[in-house]
KELO-669520 format. One record per residue (C-alpha): chain; y negated, z, x negated. Coordinates in pm, 1 decimal. Each point is the difference from the previous one (the first is absolute). Last residue first. Layout:
% KELO-669520
   guse         yy         zz         xx
      A          Y          Z          X
...
% end
This chain:
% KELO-669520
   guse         yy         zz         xx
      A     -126.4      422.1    -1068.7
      A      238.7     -183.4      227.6
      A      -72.4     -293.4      214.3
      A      272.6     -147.9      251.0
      A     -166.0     -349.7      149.6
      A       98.5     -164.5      314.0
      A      -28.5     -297.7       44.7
      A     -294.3     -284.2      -25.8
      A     -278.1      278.4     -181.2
      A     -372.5     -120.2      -34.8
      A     -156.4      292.9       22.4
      A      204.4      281.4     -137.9
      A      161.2     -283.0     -227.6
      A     -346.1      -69.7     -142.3
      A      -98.2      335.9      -57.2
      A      325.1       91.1     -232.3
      A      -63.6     -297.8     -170.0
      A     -327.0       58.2     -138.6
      A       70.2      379.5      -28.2
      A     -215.9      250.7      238.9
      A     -226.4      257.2       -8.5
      A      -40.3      208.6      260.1
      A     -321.6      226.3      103.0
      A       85.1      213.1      279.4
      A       19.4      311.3     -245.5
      A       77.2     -174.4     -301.3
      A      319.5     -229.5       11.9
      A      205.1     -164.4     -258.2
      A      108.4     -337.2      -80.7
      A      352.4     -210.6        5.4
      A      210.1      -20.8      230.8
      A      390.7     -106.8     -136.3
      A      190.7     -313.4      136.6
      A      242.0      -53.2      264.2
      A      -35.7     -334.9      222.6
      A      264.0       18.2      288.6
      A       86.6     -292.8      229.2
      A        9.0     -274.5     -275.9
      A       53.2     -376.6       60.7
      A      -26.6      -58.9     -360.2
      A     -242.9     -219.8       -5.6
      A     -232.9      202.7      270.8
      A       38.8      280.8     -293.4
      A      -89.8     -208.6     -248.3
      A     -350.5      -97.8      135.0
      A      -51.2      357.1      122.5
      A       59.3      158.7     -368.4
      A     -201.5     -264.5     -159.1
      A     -286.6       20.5      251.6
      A        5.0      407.1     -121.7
      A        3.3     -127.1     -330.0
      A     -327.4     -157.7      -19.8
      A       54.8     -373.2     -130.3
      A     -107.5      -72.1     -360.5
      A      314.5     -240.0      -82.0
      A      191.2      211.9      209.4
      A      315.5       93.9     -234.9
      A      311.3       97.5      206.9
      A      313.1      154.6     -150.8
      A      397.7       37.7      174.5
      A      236.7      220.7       57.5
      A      326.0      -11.3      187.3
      A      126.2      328.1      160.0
      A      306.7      132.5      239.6
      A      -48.8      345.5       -5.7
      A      256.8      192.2      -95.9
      A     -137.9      298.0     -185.3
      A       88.6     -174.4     -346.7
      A     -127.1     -351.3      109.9
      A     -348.4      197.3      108.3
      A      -59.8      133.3     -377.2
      A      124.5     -305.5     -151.2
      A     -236.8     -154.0      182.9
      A     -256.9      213.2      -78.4
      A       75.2      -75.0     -403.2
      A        8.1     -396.3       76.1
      A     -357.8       -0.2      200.9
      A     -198.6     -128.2     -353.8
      A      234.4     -114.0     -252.1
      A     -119.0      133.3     -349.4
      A     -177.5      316.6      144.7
      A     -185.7       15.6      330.5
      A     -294.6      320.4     -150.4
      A      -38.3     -217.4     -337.2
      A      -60.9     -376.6      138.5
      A     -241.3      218.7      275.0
      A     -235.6     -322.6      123.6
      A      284.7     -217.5     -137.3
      A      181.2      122.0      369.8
      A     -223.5     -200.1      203.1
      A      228.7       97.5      275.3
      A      321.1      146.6        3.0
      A      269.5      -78.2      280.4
      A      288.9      217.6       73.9
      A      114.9     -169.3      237.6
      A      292.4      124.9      274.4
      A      258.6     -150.4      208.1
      A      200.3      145.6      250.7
      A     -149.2      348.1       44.6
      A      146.4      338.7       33.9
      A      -24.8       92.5     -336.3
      A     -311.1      -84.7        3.3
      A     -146.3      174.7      297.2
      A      144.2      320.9      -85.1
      A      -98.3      -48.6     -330.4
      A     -411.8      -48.1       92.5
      A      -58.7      339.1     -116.0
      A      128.5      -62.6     -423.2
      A     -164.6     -367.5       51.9
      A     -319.3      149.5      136.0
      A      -39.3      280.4     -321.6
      A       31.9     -310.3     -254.5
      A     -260.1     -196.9      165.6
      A     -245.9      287.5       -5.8
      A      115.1       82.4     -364.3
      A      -53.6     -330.8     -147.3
      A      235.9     -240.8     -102.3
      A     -150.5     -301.4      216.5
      A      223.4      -60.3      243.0
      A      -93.9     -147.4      388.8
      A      343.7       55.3      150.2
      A      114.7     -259.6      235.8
      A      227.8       94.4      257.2
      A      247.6     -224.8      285.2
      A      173.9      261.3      209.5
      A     -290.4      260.3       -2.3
      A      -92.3        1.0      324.0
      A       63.9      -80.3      366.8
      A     -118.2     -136.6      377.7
      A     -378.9       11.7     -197.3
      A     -230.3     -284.1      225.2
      A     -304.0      -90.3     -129.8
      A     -363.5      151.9      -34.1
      A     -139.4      364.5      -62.3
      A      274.4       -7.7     -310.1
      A      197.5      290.0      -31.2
      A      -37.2      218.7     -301.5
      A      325.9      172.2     -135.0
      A     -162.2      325.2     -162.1
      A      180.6      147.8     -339.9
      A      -66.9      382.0        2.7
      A     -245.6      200.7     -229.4
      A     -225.7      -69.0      329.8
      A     -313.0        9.0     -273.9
      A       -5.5     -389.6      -76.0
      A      127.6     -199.3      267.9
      A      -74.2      266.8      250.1
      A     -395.8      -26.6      -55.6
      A       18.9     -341.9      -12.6
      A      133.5      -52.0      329.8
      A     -265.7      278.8      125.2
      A     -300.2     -194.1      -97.5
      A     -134.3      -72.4      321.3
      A      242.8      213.2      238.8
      A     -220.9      319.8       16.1
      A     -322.6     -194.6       93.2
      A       38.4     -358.0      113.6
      A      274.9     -297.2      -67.7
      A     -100.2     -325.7       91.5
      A       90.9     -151.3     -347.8
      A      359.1      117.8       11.0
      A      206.4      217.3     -228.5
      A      351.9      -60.8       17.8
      A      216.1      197.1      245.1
      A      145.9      293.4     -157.9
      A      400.8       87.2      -34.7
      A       29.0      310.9     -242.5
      A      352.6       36.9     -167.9
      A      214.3      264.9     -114.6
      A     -214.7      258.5      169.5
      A      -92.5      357.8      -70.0
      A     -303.4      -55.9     -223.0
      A     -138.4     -242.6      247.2
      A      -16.9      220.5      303.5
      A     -303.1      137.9     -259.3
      A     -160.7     -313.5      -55.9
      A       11.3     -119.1      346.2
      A     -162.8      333.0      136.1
      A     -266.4      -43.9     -279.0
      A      -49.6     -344.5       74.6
      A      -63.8       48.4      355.5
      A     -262.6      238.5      -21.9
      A       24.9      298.0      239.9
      A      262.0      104.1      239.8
      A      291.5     -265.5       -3.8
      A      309.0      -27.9      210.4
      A      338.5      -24.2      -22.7
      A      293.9     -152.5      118.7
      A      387.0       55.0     -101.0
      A      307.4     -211.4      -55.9
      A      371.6      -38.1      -79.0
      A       72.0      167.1      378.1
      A     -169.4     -229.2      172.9
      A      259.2     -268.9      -87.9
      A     -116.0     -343.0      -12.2
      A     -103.2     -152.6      335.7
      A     -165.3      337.1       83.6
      A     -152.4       53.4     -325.4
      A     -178.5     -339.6      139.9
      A     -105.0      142.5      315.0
      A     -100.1      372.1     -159.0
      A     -251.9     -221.4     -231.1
      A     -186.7     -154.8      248.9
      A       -7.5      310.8      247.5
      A     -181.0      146.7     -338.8
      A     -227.4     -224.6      -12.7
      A     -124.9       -7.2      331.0
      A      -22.4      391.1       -7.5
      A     -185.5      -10.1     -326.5
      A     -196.2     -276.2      141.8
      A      -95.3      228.9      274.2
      A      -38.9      295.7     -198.1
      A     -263.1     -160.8     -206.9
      A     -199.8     -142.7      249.8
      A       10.3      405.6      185.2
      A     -138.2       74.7     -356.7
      A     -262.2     -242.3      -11.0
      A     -155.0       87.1      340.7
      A        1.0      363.1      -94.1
      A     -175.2      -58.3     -300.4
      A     -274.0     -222.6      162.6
      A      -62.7      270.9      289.0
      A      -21.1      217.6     -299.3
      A     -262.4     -154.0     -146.4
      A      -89.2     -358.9      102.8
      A     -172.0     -209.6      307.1
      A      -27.4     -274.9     -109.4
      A      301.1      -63.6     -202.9
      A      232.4      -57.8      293.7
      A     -214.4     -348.2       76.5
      A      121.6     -125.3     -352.5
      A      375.4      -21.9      145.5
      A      226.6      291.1     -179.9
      A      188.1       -0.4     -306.0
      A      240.1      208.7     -149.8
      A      -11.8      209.7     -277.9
      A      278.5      -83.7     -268.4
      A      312.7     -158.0      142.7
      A      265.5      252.7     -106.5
      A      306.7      -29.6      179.4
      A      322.6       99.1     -207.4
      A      303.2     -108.1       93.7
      A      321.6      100.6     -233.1
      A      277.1     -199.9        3.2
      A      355.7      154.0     -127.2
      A      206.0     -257.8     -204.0
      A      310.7     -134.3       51.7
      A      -92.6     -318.5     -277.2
      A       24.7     -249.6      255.1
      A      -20.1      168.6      309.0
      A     -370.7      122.0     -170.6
      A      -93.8     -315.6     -126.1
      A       68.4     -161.8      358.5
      A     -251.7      349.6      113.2
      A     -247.7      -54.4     -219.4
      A       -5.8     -383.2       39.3
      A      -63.3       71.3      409.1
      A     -247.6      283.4      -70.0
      A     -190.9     -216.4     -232.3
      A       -8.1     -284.5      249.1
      A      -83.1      226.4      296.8
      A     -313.6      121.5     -214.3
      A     -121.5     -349.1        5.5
      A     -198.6       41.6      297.9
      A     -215.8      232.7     -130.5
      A      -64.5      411.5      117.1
      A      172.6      178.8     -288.6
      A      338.6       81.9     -194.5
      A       75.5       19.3     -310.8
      A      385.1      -51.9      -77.2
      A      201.3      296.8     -250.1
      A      304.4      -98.1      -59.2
      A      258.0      279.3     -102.5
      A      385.5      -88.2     -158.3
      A      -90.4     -239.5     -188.7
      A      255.4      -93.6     -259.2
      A       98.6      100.8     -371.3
% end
């Protein structure tokens, strides 16, 4: 197994060029073909534009759209420049960003997403979420803060031997058997004595030894601490680059509903953070 198609949304923020950047290195690494997608959601246009409205409105907010469509995509052609143009191809959105991002999704390997941030408006609020749990892909989030050269060389993986978690080891491979060092780490794990087994971690390792992957595991109990500040805690410990864990939730039109954990490491993530659900 490898990826062979990355899928990277694209939009109007600064820290696009980081996810393009680590798309790309991940790309070279794994000779994979990078997809661009643009899909910003409806762009935004200073208050005095909303004065006068109707279709002089419209118009305004579709030439703002094709300019940072056009910005974008000059963006995107100068990196696919630098690392082959011919592994890579750019698209754009026409209607709701998720949806586009969703469906892209189904033919990739692996989505690249920026993590959600609080000054996020319309389409993008909420569209982090969105992917983590209906993409049917795993997404590598990228921190809005910090510097990403590389990933996945030093990995913890949150374990808890439930389905989610299960599902992001099987699509995080590529990453793991790639990696130096990885953790299988499992917190709290007398919370689900029965689900872990008698050694909680050992049967997953065995798992990852037999597919190469060179694994030690290892058990955390908080004392009553959320698990999401366990996960971060341990992963600045280990010197990690590459947090993989499962999303859990579900979604209801626009309303999503989100896992303890799962919400604090969409928030609060350090490095980068592959979720699978």
């Amino acid at each position: 197994m490898s990826y062979k198609t990355i899928l990277v949304h694209l939009d109007h923020r600064p820290r696009t060029s980081a996810r393009l950047a680590l798309a790309f290195r991940l790309a070279e690494r794994f000779e994979a073909h990078v997809t661009g997608m643009f899909a910003p959601g409806m762009a935004r246009l200073p208050s005095y534009a909303y004065a006068d409205g109707g279709p002089a409105l419209r118009d305004l907010l579709e030439q703002r759209q094709t300019e940072l469509a056009k910005e974008a995509r000059a963006r995107f052609q100068e990196f696919a420049a630098r690392n082959g143009a011919g592994r890579s191809e750019w698209r754009v959105a026409h209607g709701d960003a998720d949806v586009a991002m969703r469906l892209s999704a189904r033919y990739a390997d692996l989505v690249v997403a920026g993590q959600p941030e609080e000054s996020d408006e319309g389409e993008l609020r909420g569209l982090g979420e969105e992917l983590a749990l209906s993409a049917g892909r795993p997404v590598l989030f990228v921190p809005y803060a910090g510097q990403f050269d590389d990933v996945g060389r030093r990995v913890m993986i949150c374990w808890d031997a439930g389905r989610e978690a299960a599902r992001a080891v099987t699509d995080a491979l590529p990453f793991l058997q790639s990696a130096e060092a990885v953790e299988v780490t499992a917190f709290d794990p007398e919370r689900a004595a029965r689900r872990h087994g008698e050694e909680p971690g050992a049967d997953i390792g065995l798992y990852l030894a037999r597919h190469g992957v060179k694994v030690t595991v290892a058990r955390q109990s908080g004392a009553g601490f959320e698990v999401g500040a366990q996960i971060l805690s341990r992963a600045a410990d280990m010197n990690a680059d590459l947090i993989v864990m499962g999303a859990f939730g579900h979604s209801r039109v626009r309303e999503l509903v989100l896992g303890g954990a799962t919400r604090t490491l969409l928030e609060s993530m350090t490095v980068p953070v592959l979720m699978s659900h």
